[in-house]
C-alpha positions as CSV (number, residue, x, y, z in Angstrom):
1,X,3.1,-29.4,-10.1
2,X,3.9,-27.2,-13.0
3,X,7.3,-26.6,-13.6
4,X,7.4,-22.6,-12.4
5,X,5.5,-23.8,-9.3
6,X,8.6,-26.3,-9.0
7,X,10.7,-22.9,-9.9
8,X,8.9,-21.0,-7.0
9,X,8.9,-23.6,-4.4
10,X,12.8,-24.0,-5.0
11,X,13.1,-20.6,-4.4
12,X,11.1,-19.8,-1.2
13,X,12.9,-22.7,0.3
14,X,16.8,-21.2,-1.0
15,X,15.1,-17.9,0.3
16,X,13.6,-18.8,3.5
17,X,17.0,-19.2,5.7
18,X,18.6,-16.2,4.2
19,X,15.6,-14.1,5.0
20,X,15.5,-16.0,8.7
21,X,18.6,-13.9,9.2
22,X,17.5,-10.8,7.4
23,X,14.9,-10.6,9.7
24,X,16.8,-11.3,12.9
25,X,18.6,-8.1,12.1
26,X,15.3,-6.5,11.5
27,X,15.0,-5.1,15.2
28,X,17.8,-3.1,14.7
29,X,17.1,-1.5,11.8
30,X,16.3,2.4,11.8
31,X,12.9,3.6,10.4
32,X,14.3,6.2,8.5
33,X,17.0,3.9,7.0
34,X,14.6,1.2,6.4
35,X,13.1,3.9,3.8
36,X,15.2,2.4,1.2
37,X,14.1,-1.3,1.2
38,X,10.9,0.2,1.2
39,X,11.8,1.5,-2.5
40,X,13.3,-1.3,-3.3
41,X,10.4,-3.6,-2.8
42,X,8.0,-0.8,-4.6
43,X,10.0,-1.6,-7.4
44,X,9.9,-5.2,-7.8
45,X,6.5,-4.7,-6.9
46,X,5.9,-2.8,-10.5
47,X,7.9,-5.7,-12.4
48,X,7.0,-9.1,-10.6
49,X,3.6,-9.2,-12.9
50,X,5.9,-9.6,-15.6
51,X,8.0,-12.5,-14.6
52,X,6.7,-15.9,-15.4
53,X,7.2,-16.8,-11.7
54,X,8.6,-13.9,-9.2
55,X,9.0,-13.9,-5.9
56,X,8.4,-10.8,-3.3
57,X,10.4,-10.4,-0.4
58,X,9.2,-8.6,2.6
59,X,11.7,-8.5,6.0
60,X,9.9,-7.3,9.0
61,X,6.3,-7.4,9.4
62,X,4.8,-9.9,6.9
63,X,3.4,-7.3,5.0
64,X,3.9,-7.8,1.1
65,X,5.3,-5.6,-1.2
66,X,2.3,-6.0,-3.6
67,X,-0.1,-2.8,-4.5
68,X,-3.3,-3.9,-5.2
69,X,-6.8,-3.3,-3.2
70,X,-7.4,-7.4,-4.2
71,X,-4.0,-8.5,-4.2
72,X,-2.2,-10.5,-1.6
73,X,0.3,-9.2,1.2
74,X,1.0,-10.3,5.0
75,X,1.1,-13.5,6.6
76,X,-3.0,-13.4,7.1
77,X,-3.3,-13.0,3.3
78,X,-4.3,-9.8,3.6
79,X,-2.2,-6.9,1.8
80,X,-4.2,-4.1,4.5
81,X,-3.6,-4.3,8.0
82,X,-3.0,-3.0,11.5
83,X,-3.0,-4.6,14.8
84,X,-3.0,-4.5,19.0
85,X,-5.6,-3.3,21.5
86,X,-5.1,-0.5,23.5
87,X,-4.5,-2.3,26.6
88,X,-2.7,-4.9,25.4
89,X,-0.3,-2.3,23.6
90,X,1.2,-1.8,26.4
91,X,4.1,-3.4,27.4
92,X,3.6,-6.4,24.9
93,X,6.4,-7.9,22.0
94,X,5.7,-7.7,19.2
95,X,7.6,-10.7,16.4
96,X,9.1,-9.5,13.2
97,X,8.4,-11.6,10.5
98,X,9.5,-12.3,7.2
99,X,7.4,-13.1,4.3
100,X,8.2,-14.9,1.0
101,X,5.7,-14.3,-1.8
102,X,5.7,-16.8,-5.0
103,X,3.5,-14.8,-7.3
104,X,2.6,-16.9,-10.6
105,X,1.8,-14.6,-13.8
106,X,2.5,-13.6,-17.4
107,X,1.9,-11.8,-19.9
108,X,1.3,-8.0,-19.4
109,X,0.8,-7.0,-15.6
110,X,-1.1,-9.9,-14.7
111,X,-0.9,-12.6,-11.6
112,X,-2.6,-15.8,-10.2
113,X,-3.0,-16.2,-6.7
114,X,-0.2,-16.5,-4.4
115,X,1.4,-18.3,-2.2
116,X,2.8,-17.0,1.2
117,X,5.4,-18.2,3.6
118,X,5.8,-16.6,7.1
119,X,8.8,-17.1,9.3
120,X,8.8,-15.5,12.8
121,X,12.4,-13.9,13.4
122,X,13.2,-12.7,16.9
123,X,10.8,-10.7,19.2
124,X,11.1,-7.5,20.4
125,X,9.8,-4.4,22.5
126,X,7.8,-1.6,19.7
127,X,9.3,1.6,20.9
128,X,6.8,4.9,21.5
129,X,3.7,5.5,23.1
130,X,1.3,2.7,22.7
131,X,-1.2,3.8,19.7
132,X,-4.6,3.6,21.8
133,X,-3.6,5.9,24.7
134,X,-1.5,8.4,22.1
135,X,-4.4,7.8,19.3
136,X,-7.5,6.4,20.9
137,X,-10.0,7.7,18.5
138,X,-7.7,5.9,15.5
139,X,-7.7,2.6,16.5
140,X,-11.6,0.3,16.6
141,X,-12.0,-3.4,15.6
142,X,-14.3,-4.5,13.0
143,X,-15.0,-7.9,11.6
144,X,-12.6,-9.9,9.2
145,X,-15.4,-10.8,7.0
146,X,-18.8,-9.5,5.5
147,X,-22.0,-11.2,6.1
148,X,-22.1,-13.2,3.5
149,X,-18.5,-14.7,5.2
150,X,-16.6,-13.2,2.6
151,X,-13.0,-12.0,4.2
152,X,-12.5,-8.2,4.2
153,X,-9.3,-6.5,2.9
154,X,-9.4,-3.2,4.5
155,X,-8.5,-0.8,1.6
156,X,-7.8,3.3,2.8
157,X,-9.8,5.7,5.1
158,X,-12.5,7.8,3.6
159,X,-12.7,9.9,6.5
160,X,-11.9,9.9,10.3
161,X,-14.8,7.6,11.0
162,X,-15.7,5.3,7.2
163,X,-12.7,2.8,6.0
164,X,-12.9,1.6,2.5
165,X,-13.0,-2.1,2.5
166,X,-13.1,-4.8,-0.7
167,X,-14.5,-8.2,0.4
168,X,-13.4,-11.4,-1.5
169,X,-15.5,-14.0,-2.7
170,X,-12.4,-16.2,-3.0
171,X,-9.1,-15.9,-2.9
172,X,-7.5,-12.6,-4.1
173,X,-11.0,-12.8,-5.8
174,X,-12.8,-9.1,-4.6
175,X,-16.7,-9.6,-5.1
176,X,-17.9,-6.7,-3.2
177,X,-16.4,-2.8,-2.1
178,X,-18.0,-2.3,0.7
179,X,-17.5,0.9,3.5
180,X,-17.5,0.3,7.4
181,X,-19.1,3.0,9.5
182,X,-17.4,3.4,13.1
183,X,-20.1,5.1,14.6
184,X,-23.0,2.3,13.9
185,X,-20.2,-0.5,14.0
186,X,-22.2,-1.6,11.0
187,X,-21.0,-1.9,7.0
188,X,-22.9,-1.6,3.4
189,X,-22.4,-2.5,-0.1
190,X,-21.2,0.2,-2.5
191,X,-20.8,-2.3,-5.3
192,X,-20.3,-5.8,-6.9
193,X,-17.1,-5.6,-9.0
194,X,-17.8,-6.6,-12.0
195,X,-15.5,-9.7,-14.4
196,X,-15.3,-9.3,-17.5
197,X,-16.2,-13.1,-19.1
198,X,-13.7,-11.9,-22.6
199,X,-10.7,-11.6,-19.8
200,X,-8.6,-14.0,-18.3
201,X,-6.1,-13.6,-15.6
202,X,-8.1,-10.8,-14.2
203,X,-7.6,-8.6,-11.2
204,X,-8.9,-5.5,-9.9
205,X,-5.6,-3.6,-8.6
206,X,-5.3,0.1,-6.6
207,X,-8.1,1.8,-5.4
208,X,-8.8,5.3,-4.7
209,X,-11.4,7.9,-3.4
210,X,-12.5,11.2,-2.7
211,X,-15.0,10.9,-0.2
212,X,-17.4,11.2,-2.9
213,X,-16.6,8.2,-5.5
214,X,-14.3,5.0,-5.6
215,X,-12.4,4.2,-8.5
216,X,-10.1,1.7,-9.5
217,X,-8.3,0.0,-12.0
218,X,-7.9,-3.5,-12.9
219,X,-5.5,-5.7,-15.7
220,X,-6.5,-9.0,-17.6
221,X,-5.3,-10.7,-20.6
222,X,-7.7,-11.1,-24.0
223,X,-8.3,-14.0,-26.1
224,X,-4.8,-13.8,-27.9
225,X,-2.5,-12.8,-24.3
226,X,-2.5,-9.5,-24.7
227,X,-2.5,-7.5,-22.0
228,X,-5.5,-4.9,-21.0
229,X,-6.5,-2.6,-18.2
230,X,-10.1,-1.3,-17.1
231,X,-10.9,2.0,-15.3
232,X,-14.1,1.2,-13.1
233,X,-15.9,4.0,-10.7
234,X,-19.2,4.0,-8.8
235,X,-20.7,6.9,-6.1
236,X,-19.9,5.8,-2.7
237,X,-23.5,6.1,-2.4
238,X,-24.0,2.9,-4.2
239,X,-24.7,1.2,-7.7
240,X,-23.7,-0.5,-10.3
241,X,-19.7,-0.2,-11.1
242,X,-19.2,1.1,-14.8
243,X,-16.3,0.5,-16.7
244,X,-15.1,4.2,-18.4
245,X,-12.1,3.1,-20.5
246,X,-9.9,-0.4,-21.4
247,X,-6.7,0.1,-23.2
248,X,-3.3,-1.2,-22.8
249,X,-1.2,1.6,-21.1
250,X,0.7,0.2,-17.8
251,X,-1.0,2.3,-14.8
252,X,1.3,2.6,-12.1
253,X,-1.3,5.6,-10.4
254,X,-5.3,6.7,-10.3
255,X,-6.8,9.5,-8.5
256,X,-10.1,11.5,-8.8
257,X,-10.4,15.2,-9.1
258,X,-14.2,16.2,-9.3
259,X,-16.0,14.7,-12.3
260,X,-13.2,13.4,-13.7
261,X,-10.7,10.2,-12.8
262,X,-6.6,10.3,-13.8
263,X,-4.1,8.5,-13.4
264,X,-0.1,7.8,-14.4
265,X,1.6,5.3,-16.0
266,X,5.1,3.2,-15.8
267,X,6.6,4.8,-18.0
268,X,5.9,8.4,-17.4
269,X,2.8,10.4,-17.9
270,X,-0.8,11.6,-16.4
271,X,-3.9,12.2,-18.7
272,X,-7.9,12.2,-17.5
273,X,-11.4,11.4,-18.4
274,X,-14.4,12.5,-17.5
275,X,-15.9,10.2,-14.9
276,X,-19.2,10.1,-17.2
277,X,-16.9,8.8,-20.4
278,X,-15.3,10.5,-23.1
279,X,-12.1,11.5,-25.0
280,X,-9.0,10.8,-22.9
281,X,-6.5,13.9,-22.0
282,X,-3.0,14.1,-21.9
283,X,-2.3,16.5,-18.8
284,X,1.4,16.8,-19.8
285,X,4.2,15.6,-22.0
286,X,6.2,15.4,-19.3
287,X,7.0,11.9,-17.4
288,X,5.1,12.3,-14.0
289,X,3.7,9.5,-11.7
290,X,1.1,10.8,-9.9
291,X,1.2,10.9,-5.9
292,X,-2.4,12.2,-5.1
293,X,-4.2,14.5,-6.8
294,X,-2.8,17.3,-7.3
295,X,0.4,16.2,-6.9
296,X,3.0,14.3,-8.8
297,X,6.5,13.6,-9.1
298,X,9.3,13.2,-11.5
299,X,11.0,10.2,-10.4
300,X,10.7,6.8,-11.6
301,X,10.1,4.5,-9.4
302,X,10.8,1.0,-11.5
303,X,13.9,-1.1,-10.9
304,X,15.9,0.9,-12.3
305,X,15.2,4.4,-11.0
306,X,14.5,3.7,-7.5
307,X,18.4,5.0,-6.7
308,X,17.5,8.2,-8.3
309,X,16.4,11.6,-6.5
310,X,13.1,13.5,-7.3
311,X,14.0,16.5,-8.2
312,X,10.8,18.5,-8.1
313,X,6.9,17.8,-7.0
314,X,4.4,19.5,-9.4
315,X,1.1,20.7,-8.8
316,X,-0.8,19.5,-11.9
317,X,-4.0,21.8,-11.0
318,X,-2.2,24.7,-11.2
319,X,1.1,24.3,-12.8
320,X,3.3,25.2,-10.5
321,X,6.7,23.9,-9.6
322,X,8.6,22.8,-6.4
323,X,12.1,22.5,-6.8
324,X,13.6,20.1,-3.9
325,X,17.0,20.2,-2.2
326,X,19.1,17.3,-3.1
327,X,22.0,16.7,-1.0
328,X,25.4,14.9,-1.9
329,X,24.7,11.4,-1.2
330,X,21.4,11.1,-1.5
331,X,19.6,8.2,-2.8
332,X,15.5,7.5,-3.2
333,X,14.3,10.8,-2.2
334,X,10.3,11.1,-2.5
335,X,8.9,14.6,-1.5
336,X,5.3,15.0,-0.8
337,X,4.6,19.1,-1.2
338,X,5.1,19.2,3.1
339,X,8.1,15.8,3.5
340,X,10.4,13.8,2.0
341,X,11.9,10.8,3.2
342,X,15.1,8.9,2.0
343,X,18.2,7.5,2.6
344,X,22.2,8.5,2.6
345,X,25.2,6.9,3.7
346,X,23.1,4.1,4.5
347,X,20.7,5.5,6.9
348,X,17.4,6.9,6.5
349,X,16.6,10.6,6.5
350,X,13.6,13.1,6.8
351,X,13.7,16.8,5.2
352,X,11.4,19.1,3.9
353,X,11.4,20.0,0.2
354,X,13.5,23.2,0.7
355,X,16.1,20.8,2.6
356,X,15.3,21.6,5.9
357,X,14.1,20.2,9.2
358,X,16.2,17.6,8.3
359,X,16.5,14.5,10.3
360,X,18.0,11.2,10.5
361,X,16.3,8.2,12.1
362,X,17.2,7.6,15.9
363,X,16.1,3.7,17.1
364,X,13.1,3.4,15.2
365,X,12.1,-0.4,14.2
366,X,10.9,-0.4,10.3
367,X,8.9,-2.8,8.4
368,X,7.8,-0.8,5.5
369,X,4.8,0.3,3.8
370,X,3.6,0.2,0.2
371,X,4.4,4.0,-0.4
372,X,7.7,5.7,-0.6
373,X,5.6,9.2,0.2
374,X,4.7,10.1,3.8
375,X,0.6,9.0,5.2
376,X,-1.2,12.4,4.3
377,X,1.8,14.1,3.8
378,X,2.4,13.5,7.5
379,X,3.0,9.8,8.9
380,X,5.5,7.6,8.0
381,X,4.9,3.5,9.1
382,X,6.9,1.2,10.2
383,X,8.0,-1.8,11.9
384,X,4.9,-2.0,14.8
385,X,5.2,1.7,15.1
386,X,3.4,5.1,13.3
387,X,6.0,7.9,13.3
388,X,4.5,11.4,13.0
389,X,6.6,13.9,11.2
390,X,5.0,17.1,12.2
391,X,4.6,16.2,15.9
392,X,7.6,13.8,16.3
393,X,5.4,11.5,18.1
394,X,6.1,7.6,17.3
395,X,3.0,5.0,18.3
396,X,3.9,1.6,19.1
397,X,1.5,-0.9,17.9
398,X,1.4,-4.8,19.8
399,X,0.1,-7.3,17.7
400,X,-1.2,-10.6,18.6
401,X,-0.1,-12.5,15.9
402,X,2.6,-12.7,13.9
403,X,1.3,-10.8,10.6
404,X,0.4,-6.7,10.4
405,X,-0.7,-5.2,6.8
406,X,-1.1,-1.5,5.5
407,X,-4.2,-0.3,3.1
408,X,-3.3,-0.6,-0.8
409,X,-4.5,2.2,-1.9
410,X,-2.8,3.9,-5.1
411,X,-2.0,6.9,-3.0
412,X,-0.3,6.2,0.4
413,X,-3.1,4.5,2.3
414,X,-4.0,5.4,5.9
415,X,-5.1,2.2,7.3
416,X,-2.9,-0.3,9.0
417,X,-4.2,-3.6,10.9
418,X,-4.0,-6.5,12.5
419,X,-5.6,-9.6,13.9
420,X,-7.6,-8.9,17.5
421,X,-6.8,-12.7,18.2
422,X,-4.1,-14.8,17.9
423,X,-4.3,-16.8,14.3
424,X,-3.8,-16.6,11.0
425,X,-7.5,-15.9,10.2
426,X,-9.2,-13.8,13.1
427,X,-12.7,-13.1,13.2
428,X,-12.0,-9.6,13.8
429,X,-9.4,-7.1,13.1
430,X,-7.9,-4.1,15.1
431,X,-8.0,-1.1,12.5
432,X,-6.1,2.0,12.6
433,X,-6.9,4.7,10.4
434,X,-4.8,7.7,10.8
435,X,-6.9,10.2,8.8
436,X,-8.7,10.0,12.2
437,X,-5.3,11.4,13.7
438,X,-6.6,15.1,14.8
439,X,-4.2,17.7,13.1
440,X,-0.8,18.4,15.2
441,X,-2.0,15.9,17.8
């Protein structure tokens, strides 16, 4: 064993008791106030690839605090997820969990695989109205693996009936994107994604797409330990992946706008290229993270800004700028250009950017998603439940098993899923994609 595997094991089993508690408390936790862990494990999620051996810490539903499309996260090994059948939704108890991830890397953003501890804390009752009779045409099952028996990490929702999917060759090891089709119950192959032989340590990280194209970015480490990162797109028609830029800048975002991809990085900052290649642009001198196109915000999100307030959302397209009611008290406040979300005075809290329909969290489990920003500017996830902010309608999801996982997309993903059997590697999974949510239902 090398001696940061020693380091790690020490510290999942130093970890594993305290977290055994942590997650016994789980239950009670609000949504809303459970925002704020949420923030907190975004953050270490941006600095754990920097650490020679970092651990992620997840309390609630096994789903790890890692954004990635290829990267690990819940007690399946998947970091997408959703779970529960319609009919077995109803009534069932669900089992918080708590996860301990050892994630081995160095250098500049980069991991190896990881390893994952689950711990089932005590069980209790989801709360709302059981997702397939408040949601039924959100929620299918689809197989956990492609045909050539690769297992599938669901990614986002392309539309209300195609989910974006990666399949994995090996371990954290994405050989294919692929796209399921709920209407033929069938999938294709968009892609191989490609590895560059001059890289070591490489892996393809956030995904996005615009119903149009899929584009991603991935991080590696050159001859010498440097760290670099690759922009990849391809139609979602199908072809060949092609690399448009490698450089060294710390992406934190990517979106696509047309015929061109952008994205922010860590430290502040959203440029573009066309998708065909070319000169990169410098959108603004100003530090923004994007959200998703057009949208992004001034607030940093690493370790040590995820206490501080966003104070505006812009609209990069046009320019414009959104000024949001802060509060006294306030802490982690993310605004989307419809909802924000964060906490004060230790509980969790909903407003809108001009600081009204504001609400506090009443009894809602939380578990916690990937994103600090509301689902389509609308849902907010959480411990076995979906709460909808324009509707005030919470779905409760049953799982079978005792993992659940989000989509890890670079903008909040809309897919959430589980296993349809009981088992840590299912043969199928119960997806629920909530861009197939009809508006104001």
């Amino acid at each position: 064993m090398r001696p940061d595997d020693e380091m790690g094991a020490r510290s999942e089993q130093e970890l594993t008791g305290a977290l055994r508690r942590a997650a016994e408390r789980a239950p009670e936790q609000d949504l809303l106030a459970g925002i704020g862990e949420r923030r907190r494990r975004r953050a270490r999620r941006r600095t754990q690839l920097l650490a020679a051996a970092a651990v992620v810490v997840v309390v609630g539903t096994g789903t790890v605090a890692t954004k990635g499309i290829f990267v690990s996260g819940g007690g399946e090994g998947n970091g997408t997820a959703a779970r529960a059948t319609a009919e077995k939704d109803r009534g069932a108890v669900a089992e918080p969990t708590v996860t301990v991830t050892r994630r081995l890397g160095e250098g500049h953003e980069t991991a190896e695989p990881t390893i994952t501890t689950t711990v089932t804390a005590m069980p209790r009752r989801p709360a709302g109205t059981p997702v397939g009779r408040l949601w039924p045409e959100a929620l299918f099952q689809m197989p956990a693996k492609n045909a050539d028996g690769w297992r599938y990490r669901p990614v986002t929702g392309i539309n209300a009936t195609q989910v974006l999917l990666s399949a994995e060759s090996s371990f954290e090891k994405s050989g294919k994107i692929e796209i399921f089709d709920t209407r033929t119950g069938k999938s294709r192959v968009v892609t191989d994604v490609p590895a560059p032989k001059d890289l070591k340590k490489y892996f393809p990280q956030s995904a996005t797409t615009d119903g149009t194209n899929v584009a991603w970015y991935a991080i590696g480490l050159d001859e010498n330990g440097a760290g670099v990162v690759e922009i990849y797109w391809v139609p979602l028609s199908g072809g060949e992946a092609r690399r448009i830029y490698r450089g060294d800048a710390a992406i934190d975002a990517i979106g696509l706008v047309g015929d061109q991809v952008v994205w922010s990085v860590q430290q502040g900052g959203v440029s573009r290229m066309p998708l065909a290649g070319g000169a990169v642009e410098k959108l603004t001198d100003e530090k923004l993270h994007l959200i998703h196109w057009p949208w992004a915000s001034d607030a940093d999100d690493g370790p040590d800004g995820m206490d501080a307030n966003q104070s505006k959302i812009v609209n990069l397209e046009d320019g414009t700028e959104t000024e949001i009611v802060v509060k006294p008290g306030m802490k982690g406040l993310r605004c989307g250009p419809t909802w924000c979300s964060g906490r004060q005075d230790g509980n969790g809290f909903v407003q809108r950017p001009d600081g009204s329909g504001f609400r506090t969290g009443t009894g809602f489990g939380f578990g916690g998603g990937l994103s600090p920003y509301p689902i389509l500017d609308r849902f907010l996830e959480g411990m076995d439940s979906v709460f909808d902010l324009n509707t005030r309608k919470q779905a409760s999801i049953t799982r079978t098993g005792n993992w659940i996982g989000v989509g890890t997309s670079s903008e909040a993903s809309t897919i959430v899923y589980w296993g349809v059997t009981k088992g840590q590697k299912p043969a199928k999974y119960w997806v629920l994609n909530l861009a197939a949510v009809p508006p104001e239902q």
